[in-house]
N, C-alpha and C positions, 0 to 999 in steps of 0.2 A: 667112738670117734665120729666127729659131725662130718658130712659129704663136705664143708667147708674144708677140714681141714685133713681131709684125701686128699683134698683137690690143692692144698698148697704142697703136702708131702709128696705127690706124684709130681710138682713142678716144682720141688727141690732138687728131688731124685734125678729131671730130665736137666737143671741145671749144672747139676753133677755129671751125669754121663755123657755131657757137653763138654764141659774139662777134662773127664779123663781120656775122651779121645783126642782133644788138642794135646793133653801130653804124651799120649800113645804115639802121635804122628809126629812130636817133635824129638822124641826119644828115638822112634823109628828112623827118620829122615835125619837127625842131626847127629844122630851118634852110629847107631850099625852100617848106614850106608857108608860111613867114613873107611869104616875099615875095608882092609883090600891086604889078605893074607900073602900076596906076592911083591908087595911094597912097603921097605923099610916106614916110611912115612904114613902108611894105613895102620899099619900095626902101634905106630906112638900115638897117632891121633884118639885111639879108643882107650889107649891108657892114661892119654893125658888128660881126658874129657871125664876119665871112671868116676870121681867123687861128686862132679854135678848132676850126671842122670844118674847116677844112684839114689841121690837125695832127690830127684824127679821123678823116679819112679815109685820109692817111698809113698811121697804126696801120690802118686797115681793110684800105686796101693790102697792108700787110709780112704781115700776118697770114694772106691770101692765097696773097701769093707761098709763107711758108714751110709751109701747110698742101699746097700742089700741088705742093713739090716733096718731100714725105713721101708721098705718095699716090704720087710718081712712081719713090720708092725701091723704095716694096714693091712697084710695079707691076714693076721690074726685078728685083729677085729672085724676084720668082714666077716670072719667064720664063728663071731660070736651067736 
């Protein structure tokens, strides 16, 4: 692996872990603070919302998985 293309893989990976914190904070913020276990309407709002930050956290997921397994390329070709 050329330093070129470290250098674009480490600024994939930082592009990636740029999104999964914007979905981290939007899943955080938009979905767990809603609920409120002492009111009828906090308790619907996290179940009516379940199948979109499900499928948001997914993508948070996959976005994860392939940013760690880039980080784990380059970690193996540098130890060539």
């Amino acid at each position: 692996m050329t330093k070129t293309e470290i250098y674009d893989n480490i600024g994939l990976v930082s592009g990636q872990i740029n999104d999964i914190s914007c979905l981290a904070q939007e899943i955080r913020d938009d979905y767990f603070n809603q609920y409120n276990s002492d009111s009828e309407n906090g308790k619907m709002a996290i179940v009516w919302d379940y199948d979109k930050y499900a499928s948001l956290y997914r993508i948070m997921e996959n976005s994860l998985y392939e940013a760690a397994k880039i980080l784990k390329n380059i970690k193996n070709n540098l130890n060539v």
